[in-house]
VOBA-1610 file (N, C-alpha, C; in pm, whole numbers, padded with zeros to 5 digits, always signed):
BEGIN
Unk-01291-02618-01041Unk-01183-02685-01112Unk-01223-02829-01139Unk-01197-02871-01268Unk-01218-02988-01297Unk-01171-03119-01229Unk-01245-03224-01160Unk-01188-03344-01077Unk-01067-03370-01094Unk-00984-03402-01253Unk-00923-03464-01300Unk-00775-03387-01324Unk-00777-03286-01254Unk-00705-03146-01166Unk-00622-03136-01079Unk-00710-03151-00979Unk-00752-03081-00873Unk-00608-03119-00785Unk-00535-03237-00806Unk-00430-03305-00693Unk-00323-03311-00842Unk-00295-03243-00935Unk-00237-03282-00997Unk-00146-03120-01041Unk+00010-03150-01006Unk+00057-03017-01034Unk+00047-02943-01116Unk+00064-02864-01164Unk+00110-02797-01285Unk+00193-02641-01279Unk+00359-02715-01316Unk+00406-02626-01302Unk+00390-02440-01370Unk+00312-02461-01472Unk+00282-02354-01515Unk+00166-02268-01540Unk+00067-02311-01402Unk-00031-02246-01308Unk-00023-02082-01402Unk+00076-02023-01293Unk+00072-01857-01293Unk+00044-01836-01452Unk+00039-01908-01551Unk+00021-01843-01678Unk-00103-01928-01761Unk-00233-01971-01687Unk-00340-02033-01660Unk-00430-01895-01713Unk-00410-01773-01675Unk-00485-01651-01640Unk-00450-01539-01610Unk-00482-01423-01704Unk-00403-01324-01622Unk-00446-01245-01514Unk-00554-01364-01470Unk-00596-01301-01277Unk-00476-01332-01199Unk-00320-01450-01250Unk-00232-01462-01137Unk-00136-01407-01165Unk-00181-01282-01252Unk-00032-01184-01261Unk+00039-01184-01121Unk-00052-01147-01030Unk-00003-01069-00893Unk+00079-01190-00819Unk+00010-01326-00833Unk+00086-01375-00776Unk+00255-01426-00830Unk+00222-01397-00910Unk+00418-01381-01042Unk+00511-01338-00915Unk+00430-01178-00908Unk+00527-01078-00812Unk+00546-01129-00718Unk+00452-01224-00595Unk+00482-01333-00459Unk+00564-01406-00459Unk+00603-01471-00601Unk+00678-01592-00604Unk+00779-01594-00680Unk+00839-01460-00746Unk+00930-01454-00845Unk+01042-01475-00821Unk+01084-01498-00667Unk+01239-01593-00655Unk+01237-01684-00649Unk+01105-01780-00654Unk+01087-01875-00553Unk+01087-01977-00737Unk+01134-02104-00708Unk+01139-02159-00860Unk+01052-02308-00785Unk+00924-02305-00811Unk+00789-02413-00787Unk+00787-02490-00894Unk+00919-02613-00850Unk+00886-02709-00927Unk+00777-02821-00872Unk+00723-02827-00797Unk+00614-02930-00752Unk+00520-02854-00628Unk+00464-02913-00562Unk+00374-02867-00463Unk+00489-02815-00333Unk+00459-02690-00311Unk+00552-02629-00204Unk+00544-02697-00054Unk+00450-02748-00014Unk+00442-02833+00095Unk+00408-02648+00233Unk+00383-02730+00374Unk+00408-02608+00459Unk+00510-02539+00468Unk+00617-02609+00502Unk+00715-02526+00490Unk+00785-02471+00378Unk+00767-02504+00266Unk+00814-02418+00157Unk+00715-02278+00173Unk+00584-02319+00215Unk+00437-02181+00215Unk+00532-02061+00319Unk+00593-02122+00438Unk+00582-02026+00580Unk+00762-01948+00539Unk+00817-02009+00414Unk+00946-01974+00360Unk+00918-01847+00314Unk+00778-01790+00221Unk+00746-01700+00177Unk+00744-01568+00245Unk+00729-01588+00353Unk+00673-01505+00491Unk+00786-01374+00468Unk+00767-01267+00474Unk+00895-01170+00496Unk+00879-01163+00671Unk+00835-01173+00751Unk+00810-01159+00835Unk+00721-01261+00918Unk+00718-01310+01061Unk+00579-01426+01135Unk+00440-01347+01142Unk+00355-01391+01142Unk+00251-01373+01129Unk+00183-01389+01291Unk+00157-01282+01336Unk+00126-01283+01488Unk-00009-01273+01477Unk-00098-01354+01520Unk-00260-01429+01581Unk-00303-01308+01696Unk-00491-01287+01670Unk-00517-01260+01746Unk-00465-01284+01929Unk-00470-01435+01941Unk-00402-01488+02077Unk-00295-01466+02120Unk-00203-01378+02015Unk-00035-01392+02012Unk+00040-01503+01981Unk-00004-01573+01937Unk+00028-01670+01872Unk+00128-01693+01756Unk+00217-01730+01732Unk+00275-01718+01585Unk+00218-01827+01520Unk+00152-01747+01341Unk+00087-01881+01278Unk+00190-02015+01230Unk+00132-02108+01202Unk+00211-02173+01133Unk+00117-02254+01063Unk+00160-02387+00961Unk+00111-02431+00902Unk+00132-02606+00873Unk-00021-02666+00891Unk+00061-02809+00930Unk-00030-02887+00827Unk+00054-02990+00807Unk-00065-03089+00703Unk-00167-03156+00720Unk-00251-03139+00659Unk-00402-03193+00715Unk-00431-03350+00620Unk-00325-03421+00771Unk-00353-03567+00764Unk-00377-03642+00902Unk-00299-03745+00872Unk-00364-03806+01044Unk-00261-03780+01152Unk-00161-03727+01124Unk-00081-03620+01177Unk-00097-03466+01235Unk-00210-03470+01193Unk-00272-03293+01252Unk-00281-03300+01371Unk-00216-03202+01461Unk-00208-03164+01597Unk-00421-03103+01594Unk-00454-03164+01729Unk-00579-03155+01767Unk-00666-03129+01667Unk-00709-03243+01633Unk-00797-03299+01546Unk-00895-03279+01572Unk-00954-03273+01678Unk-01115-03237+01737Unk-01154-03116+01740Unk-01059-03022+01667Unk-01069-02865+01653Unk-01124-02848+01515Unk-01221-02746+01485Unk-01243-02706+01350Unk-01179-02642+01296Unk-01139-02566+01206Unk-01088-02480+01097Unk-00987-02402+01219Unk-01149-02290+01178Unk-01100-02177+01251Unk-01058-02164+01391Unk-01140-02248+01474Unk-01096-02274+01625Unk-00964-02311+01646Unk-00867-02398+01528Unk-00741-02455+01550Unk-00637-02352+01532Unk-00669-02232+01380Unk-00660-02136+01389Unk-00613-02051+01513Unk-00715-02020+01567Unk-00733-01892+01673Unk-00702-01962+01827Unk-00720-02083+01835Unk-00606-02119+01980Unk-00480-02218+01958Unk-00486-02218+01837Unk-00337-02294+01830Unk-00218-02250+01739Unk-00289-02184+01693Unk-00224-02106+01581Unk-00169-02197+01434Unk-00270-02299+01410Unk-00248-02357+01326Unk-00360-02323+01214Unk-00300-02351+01087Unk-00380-02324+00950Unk-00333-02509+00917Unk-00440-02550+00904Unk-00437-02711+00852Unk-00475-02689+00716Unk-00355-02758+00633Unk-00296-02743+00513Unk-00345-02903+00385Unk-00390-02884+00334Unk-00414-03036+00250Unk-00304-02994+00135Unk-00144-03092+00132Unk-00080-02973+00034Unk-00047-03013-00083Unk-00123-03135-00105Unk-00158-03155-00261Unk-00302-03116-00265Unk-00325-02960-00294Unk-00481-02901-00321Unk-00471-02751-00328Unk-00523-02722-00502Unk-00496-02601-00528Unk-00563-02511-00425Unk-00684-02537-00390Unk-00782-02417-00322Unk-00723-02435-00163Unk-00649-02520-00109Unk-00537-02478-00027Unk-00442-02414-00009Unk-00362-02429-00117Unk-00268-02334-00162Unk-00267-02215-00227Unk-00411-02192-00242Unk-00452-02024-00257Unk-00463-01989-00159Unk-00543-02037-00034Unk-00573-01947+00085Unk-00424-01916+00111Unk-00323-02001+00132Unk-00189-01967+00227Unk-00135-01861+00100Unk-00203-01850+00013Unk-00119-01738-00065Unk-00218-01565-00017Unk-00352-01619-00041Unk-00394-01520+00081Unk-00340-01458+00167Unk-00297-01545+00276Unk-00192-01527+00409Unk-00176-01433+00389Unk-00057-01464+00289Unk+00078-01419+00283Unk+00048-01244+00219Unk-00020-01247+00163Unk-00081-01110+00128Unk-00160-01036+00169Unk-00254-01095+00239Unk-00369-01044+00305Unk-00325-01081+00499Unk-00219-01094+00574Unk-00239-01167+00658Unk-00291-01089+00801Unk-00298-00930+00795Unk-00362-00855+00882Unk-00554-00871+00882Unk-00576-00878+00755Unk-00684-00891+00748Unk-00757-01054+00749Unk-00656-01117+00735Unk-00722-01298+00731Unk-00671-01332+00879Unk-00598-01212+00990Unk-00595-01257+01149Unk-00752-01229+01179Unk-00761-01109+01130Unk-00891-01014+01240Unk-01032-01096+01146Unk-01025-01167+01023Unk-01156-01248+00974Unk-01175-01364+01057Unk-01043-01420+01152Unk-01042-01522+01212Unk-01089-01517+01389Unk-01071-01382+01382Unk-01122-01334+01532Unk-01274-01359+01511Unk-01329-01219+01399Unk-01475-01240+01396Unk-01550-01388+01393Unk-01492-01494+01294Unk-01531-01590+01340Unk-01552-01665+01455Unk-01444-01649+01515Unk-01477-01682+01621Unk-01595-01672+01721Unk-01599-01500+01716Unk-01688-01429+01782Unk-01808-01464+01780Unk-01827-01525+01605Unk-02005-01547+01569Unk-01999-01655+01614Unk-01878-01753+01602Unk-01934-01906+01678Unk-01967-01896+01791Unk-01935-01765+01908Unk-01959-01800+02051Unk-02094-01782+02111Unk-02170-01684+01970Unk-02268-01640+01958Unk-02392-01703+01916Unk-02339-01809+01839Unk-02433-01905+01781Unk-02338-02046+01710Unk-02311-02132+01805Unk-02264-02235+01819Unk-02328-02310+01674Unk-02256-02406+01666Unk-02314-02561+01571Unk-02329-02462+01415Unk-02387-02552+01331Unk-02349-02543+01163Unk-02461-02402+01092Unk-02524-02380+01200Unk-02637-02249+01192Unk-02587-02163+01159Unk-02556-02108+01041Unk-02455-01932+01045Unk-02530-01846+01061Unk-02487-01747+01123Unk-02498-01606+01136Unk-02530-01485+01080Unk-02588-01404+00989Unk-02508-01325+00885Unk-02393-01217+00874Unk-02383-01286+00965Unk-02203-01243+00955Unk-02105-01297+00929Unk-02133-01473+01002Unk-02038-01537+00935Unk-02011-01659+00779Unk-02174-01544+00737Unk-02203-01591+00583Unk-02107-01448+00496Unk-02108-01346+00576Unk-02070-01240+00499Unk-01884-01311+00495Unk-01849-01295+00613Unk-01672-01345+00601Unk-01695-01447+00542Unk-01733-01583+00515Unk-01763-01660+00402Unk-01682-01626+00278Unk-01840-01535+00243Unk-01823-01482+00074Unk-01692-01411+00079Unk-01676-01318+00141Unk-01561-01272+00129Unk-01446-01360+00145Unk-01379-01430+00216Unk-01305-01532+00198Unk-01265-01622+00083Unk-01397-01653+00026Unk-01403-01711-00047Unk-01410-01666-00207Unk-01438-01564-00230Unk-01496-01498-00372Unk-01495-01336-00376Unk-01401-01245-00273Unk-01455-01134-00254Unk-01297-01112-00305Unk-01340-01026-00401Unk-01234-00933-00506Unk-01240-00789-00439Unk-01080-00718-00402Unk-01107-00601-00335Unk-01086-00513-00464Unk-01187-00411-00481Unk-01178-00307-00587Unk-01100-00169-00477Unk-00989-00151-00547Unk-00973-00049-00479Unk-00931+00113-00536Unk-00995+00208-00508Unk-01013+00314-00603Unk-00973+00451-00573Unk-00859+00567-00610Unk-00952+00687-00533Unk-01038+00783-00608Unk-01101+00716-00672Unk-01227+00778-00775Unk-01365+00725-00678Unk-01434+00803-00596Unk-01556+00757-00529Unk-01658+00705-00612Unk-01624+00792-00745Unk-01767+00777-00829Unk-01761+00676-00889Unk-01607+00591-00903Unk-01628+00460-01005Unk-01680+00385-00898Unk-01640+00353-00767Unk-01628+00306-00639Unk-01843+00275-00665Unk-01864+00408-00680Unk-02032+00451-00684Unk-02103+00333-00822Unk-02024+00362-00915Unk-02095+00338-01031Unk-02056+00160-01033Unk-01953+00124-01011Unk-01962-00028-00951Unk-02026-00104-00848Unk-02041-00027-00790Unk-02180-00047-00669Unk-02329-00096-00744Unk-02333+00034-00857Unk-02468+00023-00866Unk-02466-00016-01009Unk-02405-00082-01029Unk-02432-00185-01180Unk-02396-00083-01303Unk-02317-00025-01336Unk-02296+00058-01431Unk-02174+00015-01499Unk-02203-00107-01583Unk-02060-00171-01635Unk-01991-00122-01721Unk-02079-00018-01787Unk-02042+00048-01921Unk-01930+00185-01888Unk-02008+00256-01799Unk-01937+00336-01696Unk-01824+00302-01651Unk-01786+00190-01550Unk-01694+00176-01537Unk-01546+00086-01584Unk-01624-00021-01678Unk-01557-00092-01728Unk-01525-00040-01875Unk-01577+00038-01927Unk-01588+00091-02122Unk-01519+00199-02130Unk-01629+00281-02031Unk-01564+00466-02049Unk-01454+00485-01987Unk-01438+00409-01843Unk-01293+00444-01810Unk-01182+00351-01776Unk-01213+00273-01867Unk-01120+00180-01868Unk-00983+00236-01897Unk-00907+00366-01912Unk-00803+00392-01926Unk-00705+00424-01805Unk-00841+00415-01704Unk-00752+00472-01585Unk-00766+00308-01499Unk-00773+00169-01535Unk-00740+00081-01501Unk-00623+00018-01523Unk-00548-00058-01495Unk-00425-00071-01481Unk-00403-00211-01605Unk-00354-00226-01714Unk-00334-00309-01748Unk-00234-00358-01841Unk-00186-00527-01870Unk-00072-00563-01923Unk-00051-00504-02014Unk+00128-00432-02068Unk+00132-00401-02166Unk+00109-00235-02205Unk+00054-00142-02113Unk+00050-00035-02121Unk+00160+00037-02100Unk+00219+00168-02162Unk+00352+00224-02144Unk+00315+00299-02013Unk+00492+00317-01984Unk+00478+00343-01849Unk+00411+00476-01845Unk+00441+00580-01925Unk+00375+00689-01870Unk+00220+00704-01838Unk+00132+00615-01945Unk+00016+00551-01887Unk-00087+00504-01761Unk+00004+00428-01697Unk+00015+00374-01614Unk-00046+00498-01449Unk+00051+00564-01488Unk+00040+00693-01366Unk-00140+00752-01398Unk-00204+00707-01505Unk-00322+00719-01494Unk-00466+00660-01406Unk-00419+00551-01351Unk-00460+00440-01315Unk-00514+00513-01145Unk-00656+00490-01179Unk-00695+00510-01031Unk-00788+00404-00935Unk-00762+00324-01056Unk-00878+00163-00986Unk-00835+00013-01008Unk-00825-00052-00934Unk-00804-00176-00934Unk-00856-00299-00885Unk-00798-00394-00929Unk-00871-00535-00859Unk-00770-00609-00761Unk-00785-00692-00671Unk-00728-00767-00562Unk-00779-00908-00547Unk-00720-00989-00567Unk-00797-01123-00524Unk-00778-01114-00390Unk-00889-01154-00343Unk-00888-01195-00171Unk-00929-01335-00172Unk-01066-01350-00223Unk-01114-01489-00226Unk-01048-01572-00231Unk-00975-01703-00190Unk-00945-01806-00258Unk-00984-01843-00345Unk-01114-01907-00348Unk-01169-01946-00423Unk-01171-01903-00586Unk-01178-01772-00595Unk-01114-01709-00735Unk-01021-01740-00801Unk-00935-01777-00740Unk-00778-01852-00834Unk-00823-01964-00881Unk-00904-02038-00769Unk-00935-02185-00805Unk-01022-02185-00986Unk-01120-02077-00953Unk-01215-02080-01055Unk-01117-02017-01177Unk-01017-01958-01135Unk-00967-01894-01301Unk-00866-02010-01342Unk-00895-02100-01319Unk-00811-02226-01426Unk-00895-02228-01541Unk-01027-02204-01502Unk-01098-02238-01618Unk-01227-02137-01636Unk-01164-02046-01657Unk-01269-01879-01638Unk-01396-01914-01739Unk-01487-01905-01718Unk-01629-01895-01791Unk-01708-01779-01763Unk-01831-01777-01887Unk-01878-01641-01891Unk-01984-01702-01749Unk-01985-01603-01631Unk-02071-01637-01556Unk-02003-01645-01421Unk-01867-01671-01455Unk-01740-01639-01323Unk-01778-01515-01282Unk-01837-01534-01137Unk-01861-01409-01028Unk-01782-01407-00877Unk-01755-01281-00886Unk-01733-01263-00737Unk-01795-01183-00644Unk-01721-01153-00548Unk-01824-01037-00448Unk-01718-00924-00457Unk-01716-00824-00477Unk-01670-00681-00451Unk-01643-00585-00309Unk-01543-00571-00275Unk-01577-00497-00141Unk-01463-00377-00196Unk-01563-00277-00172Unk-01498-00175-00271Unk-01453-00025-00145Unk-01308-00024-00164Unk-01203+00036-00063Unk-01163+00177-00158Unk-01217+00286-00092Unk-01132+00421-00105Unk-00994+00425-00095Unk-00897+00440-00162Unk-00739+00459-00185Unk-00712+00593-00174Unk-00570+00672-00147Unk-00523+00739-00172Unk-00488+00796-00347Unk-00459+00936-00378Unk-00419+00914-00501Unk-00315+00877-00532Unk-00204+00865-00446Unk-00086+00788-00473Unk-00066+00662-00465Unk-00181+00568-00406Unk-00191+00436-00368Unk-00105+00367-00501Unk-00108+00416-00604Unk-00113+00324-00750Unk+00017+00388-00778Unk+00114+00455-00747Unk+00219+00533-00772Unk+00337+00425-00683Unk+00297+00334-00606Unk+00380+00220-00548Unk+00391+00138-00621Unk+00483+00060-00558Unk+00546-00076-00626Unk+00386-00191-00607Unk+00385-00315-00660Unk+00252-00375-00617Unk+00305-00478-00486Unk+00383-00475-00413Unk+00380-00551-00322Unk+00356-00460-00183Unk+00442-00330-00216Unk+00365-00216-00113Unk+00207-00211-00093Unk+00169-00187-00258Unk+00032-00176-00278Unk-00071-00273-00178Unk-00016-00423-00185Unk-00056-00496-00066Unk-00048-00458+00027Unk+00059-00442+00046Unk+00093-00407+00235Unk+00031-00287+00279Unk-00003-00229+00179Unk-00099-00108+00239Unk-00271-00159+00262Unk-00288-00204+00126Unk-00430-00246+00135Unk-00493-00342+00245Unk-00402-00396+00300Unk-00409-00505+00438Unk-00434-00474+00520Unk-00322-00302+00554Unk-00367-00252+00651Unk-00523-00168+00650Unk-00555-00117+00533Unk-00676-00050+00502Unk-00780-00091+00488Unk-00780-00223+00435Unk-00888-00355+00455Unk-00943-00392+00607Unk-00803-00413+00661Unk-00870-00471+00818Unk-00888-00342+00868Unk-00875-00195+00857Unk-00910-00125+00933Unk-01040-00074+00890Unk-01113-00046+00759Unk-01190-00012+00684Unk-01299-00133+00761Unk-01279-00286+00785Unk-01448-00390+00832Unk-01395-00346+00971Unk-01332-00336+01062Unk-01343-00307+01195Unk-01418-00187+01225Unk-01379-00028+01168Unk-01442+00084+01171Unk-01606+00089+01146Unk-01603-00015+01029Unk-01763+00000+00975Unk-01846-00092+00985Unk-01773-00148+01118Unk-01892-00308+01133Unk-01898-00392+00969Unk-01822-00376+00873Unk-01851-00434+00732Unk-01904-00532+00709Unk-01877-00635+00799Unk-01932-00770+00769Unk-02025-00819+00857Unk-02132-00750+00900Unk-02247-00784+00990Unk-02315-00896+00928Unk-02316-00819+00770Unk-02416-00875+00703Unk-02384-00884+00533Unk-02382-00932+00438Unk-02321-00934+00303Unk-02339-00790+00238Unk-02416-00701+00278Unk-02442-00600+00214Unk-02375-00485+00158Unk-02252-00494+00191Unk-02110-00416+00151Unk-02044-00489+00028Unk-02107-00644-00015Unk-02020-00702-00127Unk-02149-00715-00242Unk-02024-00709-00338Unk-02139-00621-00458Unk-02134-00751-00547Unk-02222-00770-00627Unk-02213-00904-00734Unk-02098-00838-00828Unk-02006-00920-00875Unk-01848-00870-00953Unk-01857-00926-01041Unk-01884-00913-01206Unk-01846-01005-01321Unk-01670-00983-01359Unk-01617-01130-01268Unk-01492-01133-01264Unk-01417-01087-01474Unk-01460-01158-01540Unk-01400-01129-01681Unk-01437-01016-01719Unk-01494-00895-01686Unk-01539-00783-01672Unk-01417-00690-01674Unk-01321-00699-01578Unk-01230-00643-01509Unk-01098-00608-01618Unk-01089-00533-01632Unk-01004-00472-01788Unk-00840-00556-01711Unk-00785-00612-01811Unk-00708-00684-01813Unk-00690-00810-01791Unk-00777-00826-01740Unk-00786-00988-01642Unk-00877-01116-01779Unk-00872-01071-01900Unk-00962-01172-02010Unk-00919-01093-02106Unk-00892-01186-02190Unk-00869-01095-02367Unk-01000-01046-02443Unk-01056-01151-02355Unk-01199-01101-02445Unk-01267-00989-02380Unk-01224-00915-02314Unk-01280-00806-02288Unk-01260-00649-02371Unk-01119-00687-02449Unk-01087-00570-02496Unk-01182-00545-02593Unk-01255-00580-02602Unk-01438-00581-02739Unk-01508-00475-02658Unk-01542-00385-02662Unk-01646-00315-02572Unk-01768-00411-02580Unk-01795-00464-02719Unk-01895-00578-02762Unk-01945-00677-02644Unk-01851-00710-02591Unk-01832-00796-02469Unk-01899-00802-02324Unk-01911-00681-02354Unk-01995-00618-02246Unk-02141-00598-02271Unk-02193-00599-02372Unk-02308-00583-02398Unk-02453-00734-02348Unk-02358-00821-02281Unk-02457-00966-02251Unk-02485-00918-02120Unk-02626-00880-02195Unk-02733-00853-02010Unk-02735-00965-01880Unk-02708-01098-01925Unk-02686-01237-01837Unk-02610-01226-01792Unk-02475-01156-01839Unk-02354-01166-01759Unk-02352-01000-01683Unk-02314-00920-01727Unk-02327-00746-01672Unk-02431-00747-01666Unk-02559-00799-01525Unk-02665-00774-01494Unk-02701-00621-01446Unk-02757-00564-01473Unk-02800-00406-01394Unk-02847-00484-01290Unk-02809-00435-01175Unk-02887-00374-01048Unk-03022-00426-01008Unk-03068-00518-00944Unk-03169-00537-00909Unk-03242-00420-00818Unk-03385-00411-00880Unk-03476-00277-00768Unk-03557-00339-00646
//
């Protein structure tokens, strides 16, 4: 996001991109005339958010007011149950929108961290805690119950999955009976992704961590759809060791993603080898 941004509101964000459809649905009672501050964030909550430690989270401003200051991130996190908040700052106020959507799976990313710090102390990462990183930061959940798109997004087949079946992706404007076609989707997880779609360019990437669904997964409302995927997310990297190592997140050409760019409706669009790279051998 551009410097000249970055601390500066704008009430009409959610219509920046239509990567923040989803967050429309988070906030559609909520009327954001300026920066929500913590406690407008922990207002969102349908429910507290219980911490590995048992902890209930909460959320405090990251000034000279921050309860234990000599704590890092995640350590303040996971024994205090604090998320330190900067709350004039968009890429702050994406993670706590994270939370709020993802918050089963952004407890147990906060455990593993932990884990790798106890394992290898000081600014040295791990590859594990380069993998929760990316993911944190840039990892779009594809979630599908088609294995083979699941397959063919894996292995660089943009045409495949973004051209030929783009009908069974979910997007603005389609009639409803349509819709019930839909067997694949996208999820922001990353923060960082909201940040970058203020100002989407050809070359906007993410990481992919691509989740088997039910066939009814897409037959819910989309806030269920979360509340399921949260639970299937954090149970899906616990079961499979996922984040040992980055190798489960796939390079993602975010404007790729049928609905999420106008300029995609071109099949044309797809044809720039720089951007829809095949597959490295």
């Amino acid at each position: 996001m551009a410097k000249n941004i970055i601390n500066q509101w704008d009430p009409d964000f959610l219509n920046q991109s239509l990567i923040f459809s989803d967050l429309k649905l988070l906030l559609k009672d909520t009327n954001l005339s300026g920066w929500p501050g913590c406690q407008g964030l922990l207002a969102l909550l349908e429910k507290p958010i219980i911490l590995s430690s048992g902890l209930q989270l909460d959320m405090k401003t990251q000034d000279n007011t921050l309860p234990f200051p000599e704590m890092d991130y995640e350590e303040r996190v996971y024994k205090k149950g604090i998320i330190s908040t900067r709350e004039e700052n968009w890429h702050d106020l994406f993670n706590a929108f994270i939370w709020l959507l993802f918050p089963k799976t952004k407890v147990f990313l906060n455990k593993l961290h932990m884990q790798e710090l106890k394992k290898q102390p000081g600014k040295k990462r791990t590859p594990a805690r380069d993998a929760i990183t990316h993911i944190d930061e840039s990892g779009i959940i594809i979630a599908s119950s088609d294995t083979s798109l699941l397959s063919a997004l894996k292995n660089h087949h943009w045409q495949e999955v973004f051209v030929q079946s783009r009908e069974v992706w979910l997007q603005d404007g389609l009639p409803e009976e349509n819709k019930e076609k839909q067997k694949i989707g996208a999820f922001v997880f990353g923060h960082g992704m909201y940040e970058k779609a203020f100002k989407p360019f050809i070359g906007f990437t993410g990481k992919a961590y691509c989740l088997e669904v039910d066939k009814d997964f897409y037959q819910q409302d989309k806030m269920h759809q979360y509340r399921m995927l949260d639970q299937l997310l954090c149970h899906d990297i616990k079961q499979k060791n996922a984040l040992n190592d980055s190798s489960q997140l796939s390079p993602l050409p975010i404007l790729g993603i049928p609905g999420w760019s106008k300029n995609n409706e071109s099949p044309e669009f797809y044809e720039s080898k720089n951007y829809f790279r095949p597959k490295s051998k």
